[in-house]
Each structure stands twice: as C-alpha cells, then as structure tokens.
C-alpha positions, 0 to 999 in steps of 0.5 A: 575386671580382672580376668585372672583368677585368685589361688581360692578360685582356682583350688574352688574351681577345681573341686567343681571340675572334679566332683562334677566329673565323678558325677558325669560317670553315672550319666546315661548315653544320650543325655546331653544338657538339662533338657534331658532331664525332663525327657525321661523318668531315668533322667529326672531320677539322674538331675535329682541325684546330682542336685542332692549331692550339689545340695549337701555341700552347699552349691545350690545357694552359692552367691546367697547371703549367709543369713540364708545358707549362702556362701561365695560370690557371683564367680564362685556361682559361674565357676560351678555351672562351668563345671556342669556345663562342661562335663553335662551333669544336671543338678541345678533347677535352672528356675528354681536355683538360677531365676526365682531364688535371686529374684526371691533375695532381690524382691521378696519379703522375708516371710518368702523368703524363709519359705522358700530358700531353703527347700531350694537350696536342698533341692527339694522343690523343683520349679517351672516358670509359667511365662508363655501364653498362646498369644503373649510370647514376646510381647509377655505383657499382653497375657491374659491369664488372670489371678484375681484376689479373693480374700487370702487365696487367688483365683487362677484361670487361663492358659499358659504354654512352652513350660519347660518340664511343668510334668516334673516341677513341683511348684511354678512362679509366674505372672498373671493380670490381677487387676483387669481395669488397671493401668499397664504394666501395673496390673499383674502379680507374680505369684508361686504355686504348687502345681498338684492344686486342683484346677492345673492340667498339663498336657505335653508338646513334644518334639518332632523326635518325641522328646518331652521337654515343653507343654501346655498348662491350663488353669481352671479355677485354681485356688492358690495362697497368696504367696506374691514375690514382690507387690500386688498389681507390681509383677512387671517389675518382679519379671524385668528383675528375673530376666537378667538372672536367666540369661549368662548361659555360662553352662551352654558356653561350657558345653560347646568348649567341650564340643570343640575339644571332642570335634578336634579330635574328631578331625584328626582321627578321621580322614577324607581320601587318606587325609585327615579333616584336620589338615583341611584348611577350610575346616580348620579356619572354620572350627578355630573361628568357632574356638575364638567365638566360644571364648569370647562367650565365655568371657561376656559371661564372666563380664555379666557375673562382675556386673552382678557381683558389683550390682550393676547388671542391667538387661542390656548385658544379659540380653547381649550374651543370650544373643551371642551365645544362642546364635552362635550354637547355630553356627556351630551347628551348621558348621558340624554338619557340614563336617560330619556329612551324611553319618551327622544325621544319624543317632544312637547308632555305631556309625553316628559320630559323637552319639549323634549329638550334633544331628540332635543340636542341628534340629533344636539350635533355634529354640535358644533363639526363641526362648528367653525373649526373642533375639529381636526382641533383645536387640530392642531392650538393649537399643531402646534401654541400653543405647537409649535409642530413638523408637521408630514411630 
C-alpha cells in the first residue's frame, strides 16, 4: 500500500482534526476514552451530543455504500477515529457505527438493512453486544442462552455477561443457540432487540474504583421479532463476519500517540535532583521505544483499512493489531509508573500528574487483553487460519 496520503485525505483529515478539537472543549475533566461515556449520565449526555453532531455531517456512515447514505472509504473512516482517538471525544457507537452497521451491509437482507442503517447513521439508537456468557468466553460457541423460534417472534432465555454499557443501549445484536439438536457451529441465530422488552434485567459489574462500564443481563422468557442478520441456525458465520470490524483500534493507537506527546513534555518540565527526566537515558530509550511501537501500530492499522477497502481482510490481521496494540498499552503502562513514581498512583488531585490518567490505565490495561477474544485465543486464529498450522492433538 501507499502510505502517503492524496491533497482529499489530507484537507479530510484536517477537518476531523479540527471539528474534533472543537468538540474536546466541552469534554469534562477525567473523561478519557468511550468507557467514560457509560460511566456517568454527564458522560452519555457528552457521547450523545457528539454523535449528533458527527451524525449531521454524515461520519457516522463513512465507507457506507451511497445507496444508503454513505460516503468515502475505509481511509476516510480510520482518518475520523484517529481524530477522536487523539483528542478523546466520543461519539461513535463503537457497536452500532463500527461492528454491527458493517456486518449489517456484508450479511444483512435489505429489509434490515432499510431498518437499521439509518437510525445508526443519526445516531438514534445505541447498540450493545450481547456476546459474553458465564461459561462461553473465549470459546463463544459453547453459549447456551437459547432463541428458540415461535412463529414470527423468538423466545429468549438465558444469560449473558461483561456487556458493555447495556444500561445505556437502546437496542443489542447477539448470538443465541436456536436449534439445540442441531450440528455445531450450525445452530444459532444472531438476532437484534430492543433492550426496554420484558423478560431483560441488567444488573451492573463495576469496577474496583466503582466505575460502571460492564454488566450482566438476563434473559427470561423474552419475546423479540425475528429480526435475524444473516440466516437461521447460520449466526456463527454472521459473528466470524463482525470480528474482523472490531478490531484495528486505530482510536486506542491515537490515544497513546497523544499520551506520548503529554508524557514527553512531562519529562522535560519535571526534574529528578535538579535533572529533568528527559535527559535520563533510561526513560528515554524506553519512551522512544514506546513512540517506535505506537507508530507501527498505527501503520497495521492503516494496513487492515487497505485490506478492507480491497476486500481482503481476513482475522488473521485484524486479530494481529488487537494483539500488538493491547499489549502494548501494558508496556506503556508499566513503563509510566515506573516514570511517574508514587504521585502515579494518585487521581483527580493537584498533585496527580496527567489527572491521574495513568494510575486509571495501569489498573484496567488488562482488560483490552481479554476482551474482543483473548490474546491466546488470537494467537490461535491467526496460526491455525493464518499460517494454517498444525493443531496439536
């Protein structure tokens, strides 16, 4: 691929960098990536403000089709979340607007189609995925929540856990076993329902410093149209179809190039015995191979965007980012309160450097290990489907 970039994606680029800026004005101290925007009602009031305003001028449904509101390419769409990525502003229904929307395009029948699209693309509904159950992680396949077909309705009973911001969504796509007798694989059904239906009960998970983002939902007897993406008995293939939109993270990668730039001028402002940390050769060979990594990131994620433009990604790239990127947040973590010392662990104080940003990171940098498939698991996909390597027996 081309890493430069065309005279139309620099002038686009520049007017998500700018209109995103203006938007970071009105963001509230300690909100820091989409989590925040589950947490707190201020929060999902800020996501939903930005999200209209992203909405009316149409980057909501970048890389769409134009036959249903779209315009631009996959570029265009890793442009505009390097601009939120980099300045934090939310906006973007990470399920909605990233996952299901370009699953709904790749699998969905027009009648979804003409349903959904649009209330995404304004952002009117918010989505939740319902993926997670207390004993189908990982290994998904193994659910056993069930969507057993009763005329035009399916009925719904069973569990499902770890579902961000379900308290917020206005609706959920997931996965569900709806013929128990049938073969593996070829016995579910990937449905969409609105989360008010009777029979849904969210209870939260929080976090050990009380933030709400994860919960647990259950399922009793809930009766939801049959509003299937894909075909009957056939979600497996609908859920390989969604992982490989979930997972370039080129917001997460923007992020920490802004966190170098505000740790670098952290280094040479603050002194160690009248010294500033940015002439100790440690701290610095550590940060720059920080930078070197945070760039490379950036660039798979351009890769997996020139994949998806040509139709060509599979989820061995995808899951080649996610990867790398998730484990290079631990490493950027560890190094920072390495750097930070003692006044790393404080937040929301005067005394906390970068608003205790990194005190925050250090304790949640494992879960983007975890979520979105397991590391090991990834590594799996990508020998086994990738590499076509042996499995061991």
């Amino acid at each position: 691929m081309d890493f430069s970039f065309t005279e139309e994606q620099k002038n686009k680029r520049q007017e998500f960098f700018k209109v995103c800026a203006e938007l970071a004005k009105d963001r509230m101290r300690g909100f820091e990536g989409f989590e925040s925007s589950y947490d707190t009602d201020e929060g999902w009031k800020y996501h939903l403000y930005c999200a209209k305003e992203f909405a009316r001028r149409g980057w909501l449904s970048l890389a769409w089709p134009e036959e249903y509101g779209g315009s631009g390419n996959m570029m265009d769409r890793v442009l505009f979340a390097e601009a939120r990525g980099y300045h934090g502003v939310p906006g973007v229904d990470v399920f909605g607007v990233q996952m299901l929307a370009p699953t709904i395009l790749a699998c969905g029948s027009e009648e979804i189609k003409r349903e959904f699209l649009p209330k995404i693309a304004t952002g009117e509904i918010q989505f939740c995925e319902l993926w997670s159950e207390p004993n189908a992680g990982s290994d998904l396949a193994s659910l056993t929540t069930t969507a057993i077909k009763q005329g035009n309705e399916y009925v719904i009973n069973g569990q499902k856990i770890w579902t961000t911001g379900a308290h917020r969504a206005h609706w959920s796509f997931g996965v569900y076993k709806d013929d128990l007798g049938g073969k593996p694989h070829h016995n579910m059904v990937f449905l969409l329902f609105d989360m008010k239906t009777p029979g849904v009960t969210i209870r939260p998970i929080k976090y050990i410093h009380n933030m709400h983002i994860y919960n647990e939902v259950f399922l009793d007897n809930v009766r939801v149209p049959a509003k299937v993406v894909g075909q009957e008995h056939e979600g497996w293939a609908v859920v390989n179809t969604l992982a490989a939109f979930e997972r370039s993270n080129i917001d997460d990668i923007m992020r920490m190039q802004r966190d170098i730039e505000h740790v670098v001028a952290y280094c040479n402002t603050t002194k160690q015995d009248g010294v500033p940390l940015a002439r100790n050769p440690v701290i610095r060979n550590r940060l720059a191979k920080i930078a070197g990594e945070v760039e490379a990131a950036r660039m798979l994620a351009y890769r997996v965007a020139d994949l998806q433009n040509r139709g060509e990604l599979t989820l061995m790239e995808a899951g080649a980012v996610k990867i790398f990127e998730s484990e290079l947040l631990e490493r950027f973590a560890s190094l920072m309160t390495d750097v930070l010392g003692p006044y790393g662990q404080v937040k929301m104080s005067r005394w906390s450097p970068m608003d205790g940003w990194w005190e925050r990171i250090y304790q949640e940098h494992f879960v983007q290990s975890i979520s979105m498939g397991t590391n090991e698991i990834q590594r799996n996909l990508i020998a086994w489907r990738g590499l076509e390597l042996p499995r061991m027996k």
